[in-house]
One Martini backbone bead per residue (centre of mass of N, CA, C, O) as a GRO file, in nm:
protein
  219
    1UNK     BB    1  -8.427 -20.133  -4.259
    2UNK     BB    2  -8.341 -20.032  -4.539
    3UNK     BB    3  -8.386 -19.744  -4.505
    4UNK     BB    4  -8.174 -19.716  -4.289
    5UNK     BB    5  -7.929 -19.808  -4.428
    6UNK     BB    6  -7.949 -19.578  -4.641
    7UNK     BB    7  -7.892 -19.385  -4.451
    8UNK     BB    8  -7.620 -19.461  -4.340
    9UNK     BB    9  -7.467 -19.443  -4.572
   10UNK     BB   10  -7.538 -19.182  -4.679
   11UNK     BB   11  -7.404 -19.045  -4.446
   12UNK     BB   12  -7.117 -19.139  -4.467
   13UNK     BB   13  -7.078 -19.018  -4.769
   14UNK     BB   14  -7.093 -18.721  -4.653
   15UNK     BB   15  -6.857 -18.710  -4.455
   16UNK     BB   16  -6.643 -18.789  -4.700
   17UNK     BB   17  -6.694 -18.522  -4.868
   18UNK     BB   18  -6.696 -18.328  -4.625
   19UNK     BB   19  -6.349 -18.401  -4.522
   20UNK     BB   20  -6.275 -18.327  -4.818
   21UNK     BB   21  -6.336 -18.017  -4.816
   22UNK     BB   22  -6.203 -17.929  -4.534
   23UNK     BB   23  -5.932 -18.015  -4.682
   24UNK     BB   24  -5.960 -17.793  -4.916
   25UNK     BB   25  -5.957 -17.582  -4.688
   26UNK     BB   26  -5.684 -17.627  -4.555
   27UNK     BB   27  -5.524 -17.559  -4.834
   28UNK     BB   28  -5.718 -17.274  -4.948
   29UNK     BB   29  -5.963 -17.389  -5.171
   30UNK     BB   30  -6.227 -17.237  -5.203
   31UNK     BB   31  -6.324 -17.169  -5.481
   32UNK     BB   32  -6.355 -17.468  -5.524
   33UNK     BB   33  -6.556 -17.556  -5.311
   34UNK     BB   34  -6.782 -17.333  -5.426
   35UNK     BB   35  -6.781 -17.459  -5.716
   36UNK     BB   36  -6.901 -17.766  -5.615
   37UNK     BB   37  -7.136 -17.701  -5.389
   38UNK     BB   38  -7.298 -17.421  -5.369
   39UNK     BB   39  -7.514 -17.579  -5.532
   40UNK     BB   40  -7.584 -17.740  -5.301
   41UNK     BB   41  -7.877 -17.802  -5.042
   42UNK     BB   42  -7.731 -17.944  -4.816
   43UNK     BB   43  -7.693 -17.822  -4.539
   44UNK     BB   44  -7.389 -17.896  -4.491
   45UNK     BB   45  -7.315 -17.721  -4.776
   46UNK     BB   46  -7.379 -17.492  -4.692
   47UNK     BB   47  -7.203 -17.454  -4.457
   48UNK     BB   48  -6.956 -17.461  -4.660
   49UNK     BB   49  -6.993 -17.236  -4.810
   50UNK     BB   50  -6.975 -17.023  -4.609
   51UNK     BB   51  -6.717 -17.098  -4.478
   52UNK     BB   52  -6.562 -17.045  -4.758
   53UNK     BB   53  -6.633 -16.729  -4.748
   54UNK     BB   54  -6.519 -16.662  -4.472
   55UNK     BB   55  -6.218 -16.761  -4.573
   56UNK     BB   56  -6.140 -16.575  -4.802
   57UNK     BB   57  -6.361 -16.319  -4.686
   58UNK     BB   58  -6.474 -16.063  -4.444
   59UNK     BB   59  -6.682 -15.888  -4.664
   60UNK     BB   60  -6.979 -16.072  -4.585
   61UNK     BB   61  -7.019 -16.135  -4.302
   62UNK     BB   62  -7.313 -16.047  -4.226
   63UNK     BB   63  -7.446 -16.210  -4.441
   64UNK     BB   64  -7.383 -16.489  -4.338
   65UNK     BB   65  -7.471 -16.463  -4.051
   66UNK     BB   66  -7.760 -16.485  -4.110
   67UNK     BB   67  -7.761 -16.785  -4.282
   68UNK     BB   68  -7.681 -16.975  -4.002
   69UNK     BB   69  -7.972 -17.025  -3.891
   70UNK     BB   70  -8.092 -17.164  -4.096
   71UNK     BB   71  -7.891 -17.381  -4.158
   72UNK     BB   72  -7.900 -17.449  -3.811
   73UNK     BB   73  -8.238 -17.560  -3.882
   74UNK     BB   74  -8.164 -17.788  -4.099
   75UNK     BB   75  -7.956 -17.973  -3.966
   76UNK     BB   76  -8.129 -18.087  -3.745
   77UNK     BB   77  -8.234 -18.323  -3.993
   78UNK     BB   78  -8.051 -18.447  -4.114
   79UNK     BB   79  -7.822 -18.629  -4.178
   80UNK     BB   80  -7.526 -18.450  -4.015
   81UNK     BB   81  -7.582 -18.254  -3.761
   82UNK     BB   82  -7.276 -18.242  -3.649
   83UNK     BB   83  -7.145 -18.120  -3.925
   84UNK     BB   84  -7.353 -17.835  -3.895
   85UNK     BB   85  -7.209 -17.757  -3.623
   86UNK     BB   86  -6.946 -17.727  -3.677
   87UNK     BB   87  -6.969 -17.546  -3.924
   88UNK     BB   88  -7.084 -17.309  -3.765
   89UNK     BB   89  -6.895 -17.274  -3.550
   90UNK     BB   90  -6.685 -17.181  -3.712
   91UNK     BB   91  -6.797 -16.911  -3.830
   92UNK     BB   92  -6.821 -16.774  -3.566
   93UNK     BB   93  -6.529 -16.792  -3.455
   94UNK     BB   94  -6.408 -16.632  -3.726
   95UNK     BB   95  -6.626 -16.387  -3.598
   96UNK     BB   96  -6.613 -16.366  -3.309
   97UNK     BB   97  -6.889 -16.546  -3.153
   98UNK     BB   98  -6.856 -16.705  -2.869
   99UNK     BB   99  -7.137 -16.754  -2.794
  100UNK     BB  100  -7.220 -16.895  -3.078
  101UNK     BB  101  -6.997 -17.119  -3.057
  102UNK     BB  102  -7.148 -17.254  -2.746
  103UNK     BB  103  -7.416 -17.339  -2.822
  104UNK     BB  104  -7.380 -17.514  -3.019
  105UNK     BB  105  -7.147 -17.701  -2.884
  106UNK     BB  106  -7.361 -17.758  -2.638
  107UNK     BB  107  -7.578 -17.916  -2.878
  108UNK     BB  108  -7.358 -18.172  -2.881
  109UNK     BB  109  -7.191 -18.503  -2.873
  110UNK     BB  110  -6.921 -18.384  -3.032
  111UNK     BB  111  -6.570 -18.422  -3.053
  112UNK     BB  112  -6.533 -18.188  -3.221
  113UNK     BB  113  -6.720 -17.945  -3.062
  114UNK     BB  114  -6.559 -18.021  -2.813
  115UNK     BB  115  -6.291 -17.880  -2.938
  116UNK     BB  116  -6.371 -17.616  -2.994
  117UNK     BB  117  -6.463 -17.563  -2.716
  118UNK     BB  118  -6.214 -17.525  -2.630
  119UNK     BB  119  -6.078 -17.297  -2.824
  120UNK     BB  120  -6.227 -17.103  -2.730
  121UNK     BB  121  -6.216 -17.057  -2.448
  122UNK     BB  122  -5.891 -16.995  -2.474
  123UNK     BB  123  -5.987 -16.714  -2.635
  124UNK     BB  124  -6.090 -16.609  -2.370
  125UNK     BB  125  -5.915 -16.723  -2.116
  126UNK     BB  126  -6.091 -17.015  -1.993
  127UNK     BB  127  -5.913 -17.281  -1.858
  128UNK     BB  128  -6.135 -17.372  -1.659
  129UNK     BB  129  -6.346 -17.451  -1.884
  130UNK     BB  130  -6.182 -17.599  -2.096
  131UNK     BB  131  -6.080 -17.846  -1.856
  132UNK     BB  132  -6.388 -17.957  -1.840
  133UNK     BB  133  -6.427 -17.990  -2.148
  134UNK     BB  134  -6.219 -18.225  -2.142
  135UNK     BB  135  -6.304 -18.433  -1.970
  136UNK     BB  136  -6.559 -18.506  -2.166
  137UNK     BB  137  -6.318 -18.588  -2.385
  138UNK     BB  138  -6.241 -18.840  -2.201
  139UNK     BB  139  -6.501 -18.975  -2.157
  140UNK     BB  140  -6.507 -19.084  -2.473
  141UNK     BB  141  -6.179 -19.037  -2.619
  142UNK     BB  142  -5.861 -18.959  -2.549
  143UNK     BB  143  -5.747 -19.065  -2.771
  144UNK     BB  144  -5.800 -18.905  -3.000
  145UNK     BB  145  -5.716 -18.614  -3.197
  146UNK     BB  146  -5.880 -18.395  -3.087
  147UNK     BB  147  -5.810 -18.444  -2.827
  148UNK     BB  148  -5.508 -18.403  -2.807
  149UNK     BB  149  -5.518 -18.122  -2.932
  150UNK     BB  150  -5.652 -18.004  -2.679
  151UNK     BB  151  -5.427 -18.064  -2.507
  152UNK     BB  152  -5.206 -17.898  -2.604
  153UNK     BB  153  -5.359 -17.646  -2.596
  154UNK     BB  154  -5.411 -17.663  -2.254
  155UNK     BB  155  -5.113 -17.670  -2.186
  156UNK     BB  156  -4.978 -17.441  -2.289
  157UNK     BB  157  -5.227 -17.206  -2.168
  158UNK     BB  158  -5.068 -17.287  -1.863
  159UNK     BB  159  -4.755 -17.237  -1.859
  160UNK     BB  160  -4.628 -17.515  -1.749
  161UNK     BB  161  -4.369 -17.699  -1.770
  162UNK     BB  162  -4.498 -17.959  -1.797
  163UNK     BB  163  -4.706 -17.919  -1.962
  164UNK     BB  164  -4.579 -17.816  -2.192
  165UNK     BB  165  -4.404 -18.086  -2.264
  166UNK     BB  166  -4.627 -18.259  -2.286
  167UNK     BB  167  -4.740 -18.095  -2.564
  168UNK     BB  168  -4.488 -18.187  -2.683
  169UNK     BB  169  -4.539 -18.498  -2.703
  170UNK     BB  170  -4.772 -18.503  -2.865
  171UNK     BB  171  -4.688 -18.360  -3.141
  172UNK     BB  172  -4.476 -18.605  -3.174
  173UNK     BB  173  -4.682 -18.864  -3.168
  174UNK     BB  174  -4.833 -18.728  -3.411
  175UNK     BB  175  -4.651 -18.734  -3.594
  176UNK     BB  176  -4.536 -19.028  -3.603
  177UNK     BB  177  -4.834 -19.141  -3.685
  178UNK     BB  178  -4.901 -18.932  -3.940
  179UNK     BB  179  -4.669 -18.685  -3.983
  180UNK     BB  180  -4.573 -18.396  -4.048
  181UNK     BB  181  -4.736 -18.096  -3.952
  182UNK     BB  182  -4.755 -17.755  -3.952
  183UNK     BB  183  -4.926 -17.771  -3.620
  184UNK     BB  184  -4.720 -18.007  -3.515
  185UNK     BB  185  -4.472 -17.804  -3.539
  186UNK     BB  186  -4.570 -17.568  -3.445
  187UNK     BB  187  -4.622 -17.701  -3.141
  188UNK     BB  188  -4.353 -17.775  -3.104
  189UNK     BB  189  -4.205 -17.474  -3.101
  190UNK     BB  190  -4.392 -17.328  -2.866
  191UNK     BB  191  -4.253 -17.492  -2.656
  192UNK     BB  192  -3.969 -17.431  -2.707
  193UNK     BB  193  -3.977 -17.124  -2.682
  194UNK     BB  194  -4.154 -17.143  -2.362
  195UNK     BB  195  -3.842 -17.313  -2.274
  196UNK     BB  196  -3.590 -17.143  -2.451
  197UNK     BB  197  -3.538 -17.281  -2.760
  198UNK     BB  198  -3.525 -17.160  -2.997
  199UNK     BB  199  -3.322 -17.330  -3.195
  200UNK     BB  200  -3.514 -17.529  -3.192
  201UNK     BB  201  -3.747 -17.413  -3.352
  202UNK     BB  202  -3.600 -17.344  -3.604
  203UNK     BB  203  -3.506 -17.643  -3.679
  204UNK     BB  204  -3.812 -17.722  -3.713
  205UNK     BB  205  -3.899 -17.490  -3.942
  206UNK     BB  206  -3.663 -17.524  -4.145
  207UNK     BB  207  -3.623 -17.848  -4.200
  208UNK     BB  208  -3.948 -17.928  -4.213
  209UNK     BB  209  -4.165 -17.779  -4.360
  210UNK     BB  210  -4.080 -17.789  -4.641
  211UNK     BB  211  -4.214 -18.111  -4.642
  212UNK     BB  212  -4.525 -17.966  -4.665
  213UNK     BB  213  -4.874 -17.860  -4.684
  214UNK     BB  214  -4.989 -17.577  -4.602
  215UNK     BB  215  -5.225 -17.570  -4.260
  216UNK     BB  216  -5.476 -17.523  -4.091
  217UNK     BB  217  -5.652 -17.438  -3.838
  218UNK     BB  218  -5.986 -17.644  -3.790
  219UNK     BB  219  -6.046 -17.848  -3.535
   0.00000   0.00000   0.00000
């Protein structure tokens, strides 16, 4: 029983680490993490390192993806497996492998690893498999933030004005719980473009931009 406490402790310690580091990804901070983490074997670790050369430069590219395989073999078993797969599957998606990055996101029950595989299908064009894919994010955990911003950006991709609509108020919603962040803006804008009103897009993008600190799309 001891032991069991301390890997679950180990392990939440773990993906707290980790999810300060994607978040120091998401604001650019490459080298930073790579100087920091580079050097430690925790499977997590690799693929983070990893997933930060390859956002760095693209110029690695064919190097890194040989080693995400190992990777996603030592993270089978390691303390935080759906964090290991999570962050590979973000990997080959950035590298446009989206069969292996749906390999992936298929044989985790995250639901991070649910919305990329949304994301990916959008971006393959194939809105019919990306909606039986939220469905299955909803009967998880449809409040989830990141099951709302798969909802948002599947009703985008279907481009009818209900939709579109839809896609506008959770972006709103979650702007109000959360705070204004570039994502969610950027969110509201291509709504109110697709609906036809640059004018309120361009004043939600320079009035309120401002006021954040510009964040990739990670999620």
């Amino acid at each position: 029983k001891q032991w069991y406490q301390r890997r679950v402790r180990g392990a939440v310690s773990l993906e707290c680490d980790i999810l300060m580091y994607r978040a120091y990804l998401a604001e650019g901070k490459h080298n930073l993490v790579i100087g920091e983490v580079g050097a430690r074997t925790a499977p997590e670790f690799k693929a983070l390192t990893l997933f930060a050369k390859l956002l760095q430069t693209s110029a690695n590219k064919e190097t890194i993806l040989s080693e995400v395989g190992n990777v996603l073999n030592e993270g089978a078993v390691s303390l935080c497996p759906d964090v290991v797969a999570l962050l590979c599957a973000n990997i080959y998606l950035l590298a446009g492998d989206y069969e292996s990055t749906l390999r992936i996101t298929n044989s985790t029950s995250s639901l991070e690893c649910s919305a990329l595989a949304v994301q990916t299908l959008l971006q393959m064009n194939r809105i019919d498999i990306a909606t039986k894919e939220f469905k299955k994010m909803q009967e998880v955990d449809e409040d989830a933030t990141c099951s709302q911003l798969a909802f948002a950006a599947l009703n985008i991709a279907m481009s009818e004005e209900k939709s579109i609509q839809t896609a506008y108020y959770i972006y709103q919603e979650l702007g109000d719980k959360f705070g204004p962040t570039p994502l969610l803006l950027n969110g509201q804008a291509v709504c109110l473009i697709l609906q036809d009103k640059p004018e309120q897009a361009e004043d939600i993008l320079q009035n309120r931009w401002t006021r954040t600190v510009p964040i990739r799309r990670l999620w």
